[in-house]
C-alpha positions in Angstrom: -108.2 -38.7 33.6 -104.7 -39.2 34.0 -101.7 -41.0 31.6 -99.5 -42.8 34.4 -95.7 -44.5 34.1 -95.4 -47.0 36.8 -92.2 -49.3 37.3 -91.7 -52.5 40.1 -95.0 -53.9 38.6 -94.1 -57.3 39.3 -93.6 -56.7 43.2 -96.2 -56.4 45.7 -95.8 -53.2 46.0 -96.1 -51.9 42.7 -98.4 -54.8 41.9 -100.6 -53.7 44.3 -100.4 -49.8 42.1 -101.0 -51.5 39.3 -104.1 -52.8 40.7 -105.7 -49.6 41.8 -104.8 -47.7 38.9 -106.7 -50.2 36.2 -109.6 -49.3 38.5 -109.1 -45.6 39.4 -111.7 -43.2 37.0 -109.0 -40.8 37.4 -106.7 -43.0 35.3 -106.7 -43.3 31.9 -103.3 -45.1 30.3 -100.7 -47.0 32.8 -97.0 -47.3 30.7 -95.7 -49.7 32.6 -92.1 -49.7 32.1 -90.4 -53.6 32.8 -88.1 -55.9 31.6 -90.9 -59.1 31.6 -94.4 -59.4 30.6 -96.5 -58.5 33.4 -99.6 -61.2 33.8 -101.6 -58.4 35.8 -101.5 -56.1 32.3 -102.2 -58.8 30.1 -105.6 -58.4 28.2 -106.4 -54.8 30.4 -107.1 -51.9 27.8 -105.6 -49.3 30.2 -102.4 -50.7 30.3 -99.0 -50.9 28.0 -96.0 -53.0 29.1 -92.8 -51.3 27.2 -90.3 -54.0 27.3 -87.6 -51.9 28.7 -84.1 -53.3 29.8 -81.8 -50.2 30.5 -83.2 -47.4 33.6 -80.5 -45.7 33.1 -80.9 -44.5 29.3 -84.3 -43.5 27.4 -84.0 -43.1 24.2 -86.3 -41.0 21.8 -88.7 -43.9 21.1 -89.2 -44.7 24.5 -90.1 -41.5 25.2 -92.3 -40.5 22.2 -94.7 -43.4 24.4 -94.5 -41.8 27.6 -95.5 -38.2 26.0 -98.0 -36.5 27.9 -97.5 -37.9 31.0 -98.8 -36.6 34.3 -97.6 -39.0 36.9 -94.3 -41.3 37.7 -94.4 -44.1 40.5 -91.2 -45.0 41.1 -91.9 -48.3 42.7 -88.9 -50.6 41.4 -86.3 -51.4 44.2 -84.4 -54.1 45.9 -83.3 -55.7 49.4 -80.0 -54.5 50.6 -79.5 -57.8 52.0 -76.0 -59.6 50.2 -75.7 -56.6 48.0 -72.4 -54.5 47.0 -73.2 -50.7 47.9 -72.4 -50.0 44.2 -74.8 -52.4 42.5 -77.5 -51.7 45.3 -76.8 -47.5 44.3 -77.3 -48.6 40.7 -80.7 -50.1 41.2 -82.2 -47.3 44.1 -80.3 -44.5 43.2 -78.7 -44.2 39.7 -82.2 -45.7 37.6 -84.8 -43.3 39.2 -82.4 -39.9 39.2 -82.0 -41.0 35.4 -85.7 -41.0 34.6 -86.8 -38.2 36.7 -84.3 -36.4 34.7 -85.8 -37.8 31.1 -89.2 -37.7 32.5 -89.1 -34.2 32.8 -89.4 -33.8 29.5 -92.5 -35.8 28.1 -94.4 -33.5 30.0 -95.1 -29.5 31.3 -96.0 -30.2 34.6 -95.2 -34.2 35.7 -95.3 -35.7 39.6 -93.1 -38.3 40.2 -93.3 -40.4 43.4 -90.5 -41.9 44.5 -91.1 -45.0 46.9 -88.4 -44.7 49.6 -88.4 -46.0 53.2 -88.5 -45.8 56.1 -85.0 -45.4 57.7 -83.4 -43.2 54.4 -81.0 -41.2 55.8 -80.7 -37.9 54.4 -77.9 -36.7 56.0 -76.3 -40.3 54.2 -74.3 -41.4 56.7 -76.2 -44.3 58.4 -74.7 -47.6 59.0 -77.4 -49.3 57.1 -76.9 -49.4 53.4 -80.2 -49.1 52.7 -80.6 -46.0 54.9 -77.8 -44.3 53.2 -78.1 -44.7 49.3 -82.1 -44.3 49.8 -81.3 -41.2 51.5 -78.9 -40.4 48.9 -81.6 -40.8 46.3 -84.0 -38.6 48.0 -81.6 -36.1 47.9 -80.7 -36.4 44.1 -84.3 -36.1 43.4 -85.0 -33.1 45.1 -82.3 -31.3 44.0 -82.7 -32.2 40.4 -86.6 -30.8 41.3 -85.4 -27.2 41.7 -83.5 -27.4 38.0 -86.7 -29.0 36.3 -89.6 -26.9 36.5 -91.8 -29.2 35.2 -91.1 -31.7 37.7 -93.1 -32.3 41.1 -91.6 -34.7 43.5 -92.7 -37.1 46.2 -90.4 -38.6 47.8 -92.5 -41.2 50.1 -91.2 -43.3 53.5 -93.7 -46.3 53.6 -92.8 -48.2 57.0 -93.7 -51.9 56.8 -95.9 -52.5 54.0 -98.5 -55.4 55.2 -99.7 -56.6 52.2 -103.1 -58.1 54.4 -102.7 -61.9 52.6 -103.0 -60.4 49.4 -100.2 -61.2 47.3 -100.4 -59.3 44.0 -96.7 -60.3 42.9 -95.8 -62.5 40.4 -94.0 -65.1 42.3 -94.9 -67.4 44.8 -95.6 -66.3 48.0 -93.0 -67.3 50.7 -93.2 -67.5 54.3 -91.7 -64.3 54.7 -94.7 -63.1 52.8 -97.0 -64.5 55.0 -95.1 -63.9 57.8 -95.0 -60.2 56.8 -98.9 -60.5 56.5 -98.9 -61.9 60.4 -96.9 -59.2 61.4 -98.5 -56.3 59.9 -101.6 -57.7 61.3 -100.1 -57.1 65.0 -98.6 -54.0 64.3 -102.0 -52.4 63.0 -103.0 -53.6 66.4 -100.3 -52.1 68.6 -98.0 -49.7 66.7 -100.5 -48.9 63.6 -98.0 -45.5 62.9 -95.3 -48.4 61.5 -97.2 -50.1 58.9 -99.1 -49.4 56.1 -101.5 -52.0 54.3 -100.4 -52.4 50.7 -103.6 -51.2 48.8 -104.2 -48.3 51.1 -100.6 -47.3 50.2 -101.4 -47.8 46.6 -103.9 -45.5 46.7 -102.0 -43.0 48.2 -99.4 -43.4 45.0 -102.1 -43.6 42.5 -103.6 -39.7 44.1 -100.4 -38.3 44.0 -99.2 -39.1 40.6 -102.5 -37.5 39.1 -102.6 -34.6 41.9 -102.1 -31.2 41.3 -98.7 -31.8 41.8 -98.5 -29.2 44.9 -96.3 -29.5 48.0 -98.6 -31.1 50.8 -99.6 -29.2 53.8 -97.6 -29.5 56.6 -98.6 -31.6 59.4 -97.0 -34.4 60.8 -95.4 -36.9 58.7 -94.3 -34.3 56.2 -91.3 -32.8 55.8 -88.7 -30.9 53.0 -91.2 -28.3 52.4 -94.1 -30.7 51.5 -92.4 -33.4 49.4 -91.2 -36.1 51.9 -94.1 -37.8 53.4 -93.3 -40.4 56.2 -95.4 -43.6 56.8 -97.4 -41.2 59.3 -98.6 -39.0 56.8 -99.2 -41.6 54.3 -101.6 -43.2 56.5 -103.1 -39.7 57.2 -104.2 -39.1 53.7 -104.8 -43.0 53.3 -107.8 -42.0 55.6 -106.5 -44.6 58.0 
């Protein structure tokens, strides 16, 4: 059994981790690193919410909690949409490269999973802002992978995430929600290879934060030598 960090609890996607983790036998202790409460935690023995307001600095206390970790998912992020590139970078870029980096050192061996997109662009020179400071992240991360032994990266390209009516988030749902949940339905219907149901895709996180940490075969859907895996593969070891 494994002792998991987990950040972006209160969206649907990372609510949706949160979920599966509380009932995974191969998880022991979720730190669950936000700067709210988070009502899914509250009254769960498996979980700690660490009231944490800067992702760009850890300091020793922080980390004395997140000791012995074997598995970071990076599930925090942001729309582009009315965003300056610099404050969007901040929030997709500069927070996870900063705790991959302090990370690495509450642990020997520890996977991180970074929950990218779809349309990152790691040559960084799309149009889309999103595509190009995702893709710019990716490439942090791996490169900061091959200077810290002791860190195991995923970087993962989830298409459109249907989250199937169920809306683990702690918000209200909107009608983009639901209309997200209409469309996904179609898609798994017509173009299943661009969508990914959210709990499916949780469990896909939840496995690779407590694997063995090893670059994934390559098949389809994986690429960078085993540690970017597009919506294809995800759905491949989904079992989907």
């Amino acid at each position: 059994m494994a002792h998991i960090i987990l950040t972006g609890a209160t969206g649907s996607a990372g609510a949706a981790v949160l979920a599966h983790a509380l009932s995974s036998p191969a998880v022991s202790r979720i730190s669950i690193l936000s700067r709210r409460p988070v009502k899914l935690a509250e009254n769960q023995p498996k979980a700690k919410v660490i009231i944490h307001k800067d992702y760009e600095h850890y300091p020793q206390e922080v980390l004395e909690q997140l000791k012995d970790a074997k598995g970071v998912i990076w599930a925090q992020g942001i729309s582009s949409r009315g965003m300056s590139e610099a404050d969007y970078t901040k929030i997709t870029h500069d927070y996870p490269v900063a705790a991959a980096k302090a990370f690495s050192a509450v642990n020997s061996q520890i996977n991180f999973v970074y929950m990218s997109g779809e349309g990152a662009d790691t040559q960084e020179n799309s149009s889309m802002l999103f595509g190009r400071v995702k893709g710019r992240a990716e490439n942090a991360l791996h490169a900061l992978q091959k200077d810290h032994a002791s860190l195991n990266l995923y970087n993962i390209r989830p298409a459109m995430i249907n989250p199937q009516g169920n809306y683990l988030s702690e918000r209200t749902p909107t009608m983009q929600d639901r209309g997200l949940t209409l469309l996904g339905g179609l898609c798994e219907r017509v173009w299943k290879s661009a969508v990914i149901p959210t709990d499916k895709l949780a469990n896909v996180c939840v496995d690779l934060a407590t694997g063995d940490g090893k670059p994934i075969p390559a098949v389809e859907g994986v690429e960078a030598d085993g540690r970017l895996l597009r919506n294809t593969a995800l759905r491949r070891l989904a079992g989907i």
